[in-house]
Steps between C-alpha positions, in 0.01 A plus 500: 500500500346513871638260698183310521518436119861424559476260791193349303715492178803301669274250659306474201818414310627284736177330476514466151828313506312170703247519193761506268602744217181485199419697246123469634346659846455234735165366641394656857518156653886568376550824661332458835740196551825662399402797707417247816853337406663822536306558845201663487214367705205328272260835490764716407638314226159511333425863600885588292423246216158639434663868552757350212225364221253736607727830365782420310515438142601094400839662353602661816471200641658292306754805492538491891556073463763548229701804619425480883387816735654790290271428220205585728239740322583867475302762619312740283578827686173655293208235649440320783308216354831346340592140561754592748253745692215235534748181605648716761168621612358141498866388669454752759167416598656142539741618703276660735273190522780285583647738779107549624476112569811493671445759728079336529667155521769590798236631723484376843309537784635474843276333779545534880504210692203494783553540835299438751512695875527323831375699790781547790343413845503763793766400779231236753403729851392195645698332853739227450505263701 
């Protein structure tokens, strides 16, 4: 497996063990907050959960809850539209989103502060007395 589908596998596992070990897939609501419990910011968690549902089969979920991370789905070697080639497609693009609003959110703009000149006065020609 690609590390992306690993990573994604172990944190989907971990995940699964503040749900709870079931025999049936758990809701979204579920999944996005056992993903924000294991630290992922809000959007995130619902970009990987829909990622999750949206490709892989009900069994290898439940698979992944009961076994943990090295019962991730396998990779057909002979297609790229598997389960395991569309969640780590769809994971990837999450990952990119994610690391595109942090780099969008930490931008910062520098301002100078405004000065303003004073004109210097010529030495005074004029007599003392």
């Amino acid at each position: 497996m690609t590390s992306t589908v690993v990573t994604a596998a172990a944190l989907f596992s971990g995940a699964l063990g503040m749900v709870g070990c079931a025999t049936d897939v758990p809701s979204r609501e579920e999944l996005v907050a056992a993903f924000e419990a294991s630290g992922l910011p809000a959007e995130q968690a619902g970009c990987v959960t829909d990622a999750v549902l949206d490709h892989l089969p009900d069994e290898d979920i439940v698979r992944l809850m009961e076994r943990g991370a090295g019962a991730g789905p396998r990779d057909d070697p002979n297609r790229d539209d598997d389960p395991y080639d569309l969640t780590r497609a769809a994971l990837t693009a999450c990952s990119e989103a994610a690391a595109s609003a942090t780099s969008t959110s930490t931008t910062t703009t520098a301002v100078a502060p405004a000065t303003t000149a004073t004109p210097t006065s010529a030495p005074s020609t004029a007599p003392t007395s």
